[in-house]
C-alpha positions as CSV (number, residue, x, y, z in Angstrom):
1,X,125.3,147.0,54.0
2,X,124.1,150.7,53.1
3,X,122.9,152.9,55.8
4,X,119.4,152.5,54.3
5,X,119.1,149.1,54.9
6,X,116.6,148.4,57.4
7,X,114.7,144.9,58.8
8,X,111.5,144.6,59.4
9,X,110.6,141.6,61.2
10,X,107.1,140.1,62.0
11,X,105.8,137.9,64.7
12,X,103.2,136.4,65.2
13,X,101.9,135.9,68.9
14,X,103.0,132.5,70.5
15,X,100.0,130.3,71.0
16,X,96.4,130.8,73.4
17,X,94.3,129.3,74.9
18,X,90.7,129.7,74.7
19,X,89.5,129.7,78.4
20,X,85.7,130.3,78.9
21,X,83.9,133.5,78.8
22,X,87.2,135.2,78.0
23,X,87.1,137.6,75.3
24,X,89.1,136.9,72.0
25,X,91.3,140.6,72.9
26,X,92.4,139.0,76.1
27,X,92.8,135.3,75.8
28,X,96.3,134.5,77.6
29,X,99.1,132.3,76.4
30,X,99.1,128.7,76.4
31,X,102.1,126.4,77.8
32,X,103.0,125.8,74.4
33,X,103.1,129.7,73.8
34,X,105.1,130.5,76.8
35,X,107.7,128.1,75.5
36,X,107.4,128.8,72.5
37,X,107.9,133.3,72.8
38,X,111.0,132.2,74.7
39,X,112.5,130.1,72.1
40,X,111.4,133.0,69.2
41,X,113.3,135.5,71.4
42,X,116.3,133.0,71.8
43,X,116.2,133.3,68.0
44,X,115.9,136.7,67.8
45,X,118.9,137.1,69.9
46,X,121.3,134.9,67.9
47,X,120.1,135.9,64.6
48,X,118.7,138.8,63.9
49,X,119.8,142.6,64.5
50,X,119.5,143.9,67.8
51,X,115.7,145.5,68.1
52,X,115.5,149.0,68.3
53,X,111.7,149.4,69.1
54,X,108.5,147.2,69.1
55,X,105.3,147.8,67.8
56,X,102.6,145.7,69.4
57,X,99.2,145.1,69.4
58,X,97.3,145.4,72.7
59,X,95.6,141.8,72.6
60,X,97.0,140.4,75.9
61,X,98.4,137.8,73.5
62,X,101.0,139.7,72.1
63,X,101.8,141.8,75.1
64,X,102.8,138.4,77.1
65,X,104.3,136.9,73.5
66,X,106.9,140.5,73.8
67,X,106.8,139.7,77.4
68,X,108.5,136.4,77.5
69,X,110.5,136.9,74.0
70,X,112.8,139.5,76.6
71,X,113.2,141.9,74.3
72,X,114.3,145.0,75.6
73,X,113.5,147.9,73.1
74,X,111.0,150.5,73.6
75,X,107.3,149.2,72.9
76,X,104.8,151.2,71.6
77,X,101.0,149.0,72.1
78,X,98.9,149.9,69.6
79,X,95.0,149.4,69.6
80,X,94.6,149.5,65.7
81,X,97.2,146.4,65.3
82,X,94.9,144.3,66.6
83,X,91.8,142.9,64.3
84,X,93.3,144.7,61.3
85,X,94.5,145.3,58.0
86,X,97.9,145.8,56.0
87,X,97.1,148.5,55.2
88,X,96.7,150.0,58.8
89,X,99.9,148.2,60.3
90,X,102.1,150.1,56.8
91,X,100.3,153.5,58.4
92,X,101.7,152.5,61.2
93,X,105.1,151.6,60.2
94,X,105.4,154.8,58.1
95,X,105.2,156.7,61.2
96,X,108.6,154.8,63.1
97,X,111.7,157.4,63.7
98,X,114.1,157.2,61.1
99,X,116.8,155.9,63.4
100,X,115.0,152.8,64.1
101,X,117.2,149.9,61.8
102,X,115.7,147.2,63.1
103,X,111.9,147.0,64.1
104,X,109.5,144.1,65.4
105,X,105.8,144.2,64.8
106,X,103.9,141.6,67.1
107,X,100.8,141.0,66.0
108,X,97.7,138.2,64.2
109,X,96.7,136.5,61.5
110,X,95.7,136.9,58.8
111,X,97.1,140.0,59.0
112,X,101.0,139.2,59.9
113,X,101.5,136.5,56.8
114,X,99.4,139.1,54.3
115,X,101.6,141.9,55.0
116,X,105.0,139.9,54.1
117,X,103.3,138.5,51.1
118,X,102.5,142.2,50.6
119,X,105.7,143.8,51.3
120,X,108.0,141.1,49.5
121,X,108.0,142.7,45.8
122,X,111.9,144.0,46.0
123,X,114.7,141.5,44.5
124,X,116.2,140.0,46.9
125,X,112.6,138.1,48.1
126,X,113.1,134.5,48.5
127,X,110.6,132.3,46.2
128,X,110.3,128.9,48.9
129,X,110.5,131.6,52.0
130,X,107.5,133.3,50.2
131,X,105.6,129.8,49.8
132,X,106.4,128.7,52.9
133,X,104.8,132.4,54.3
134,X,101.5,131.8,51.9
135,X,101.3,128.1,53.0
136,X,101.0,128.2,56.8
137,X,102.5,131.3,59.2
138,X,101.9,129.3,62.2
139,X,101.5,131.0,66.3
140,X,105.3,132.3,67.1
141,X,106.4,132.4,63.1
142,X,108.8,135.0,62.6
143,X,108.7,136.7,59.0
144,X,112.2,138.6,57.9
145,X,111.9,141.4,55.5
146,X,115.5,143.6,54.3
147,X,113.9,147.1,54.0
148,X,116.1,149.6,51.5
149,X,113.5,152.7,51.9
150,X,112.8,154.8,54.6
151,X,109.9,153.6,57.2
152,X,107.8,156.6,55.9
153,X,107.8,155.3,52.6
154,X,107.6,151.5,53.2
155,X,104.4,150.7,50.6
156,X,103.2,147.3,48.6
157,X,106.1,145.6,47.3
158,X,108.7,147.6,48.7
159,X,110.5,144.9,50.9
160,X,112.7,141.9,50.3
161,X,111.3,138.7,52.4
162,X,114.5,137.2,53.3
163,X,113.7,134.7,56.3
164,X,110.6,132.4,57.8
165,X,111.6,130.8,61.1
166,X,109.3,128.9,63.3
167,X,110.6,128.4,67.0
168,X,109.4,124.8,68.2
């Protein structure tokens, strides 16, 4: 493995509820989710890199997804991750520290399965994991991408999606 090689991993949050007169930006976890966060951070844990920092929108979704995943890697919440574009969450990716090698973006859909459709372009990009990505990216999926570039200049089609896991 170069030094260059970086992964880029994408979750979705873990399921929510919808309780009354609650606002989409601060609807809680369900049951379901709460289990299901902890299973995608057991996974995590046994097969992925270890996390060096955490980008995460501010929906209190994805704040208690990172919460019961226990990660421990610096988080940065960011407002603009939430209700966004591709786009906007490559901005924000461009701007992660260099010595970051592994980083984990927490945020929605449709946003989370466009972006790995986005980024996979690079050989390397598994056909089925794509189709299983553009099919369904369900609450809790966890998209791997294999990252050869700098963050800075992560751009359209310059990842390799390697992995889809869904924690049930």
């Amino acid at each position: 493995m170069s030094d260059h090689h970086r992964t880029l991993i994408l979750l979705r949050h873990a399921k929510s509820s919808y309780p009354t007169g609650v606002a989409d930006h601060d609807r809680p976890l369900a049951p379901r989710g709460i289990r299901e966060a902890g299973l995608a951070g057991d996974w995590l844990r046994a097969n992925q890199p270890e996390i060096d920092t955490v980008l995460c929108s501010t929906a209190t979704r994805t704040r208690e997804t990172l919460d019961r995943t226990a990660i421990s890697a610096p988080v940065r919440y960011v407002d603009r991750l939430y209700d966004t574009t591709p786009g906007t969450v490559i901005d924000e990716i461009n701007s992660v520290p260099e010595d970051v090698a592994t980083l984990l973006v927490i945020g929605h859909e449709p946003t989370m399965s466009q972006l790995a459709l986005g980024l996979a372009g690079v050989r390397g990009t598994d056909p089925r994991t794509e189709a299983r990505v553009a099919t369904k990216f369900p609450t809790s999926g966890i998209a791997v991408l294999h990252v050869e570039r700098a963050w800075r200049k992560l751009e359209l089609s310059g990842a390799a999606l390697v992995g889809f896991h869904v924690p049930r």
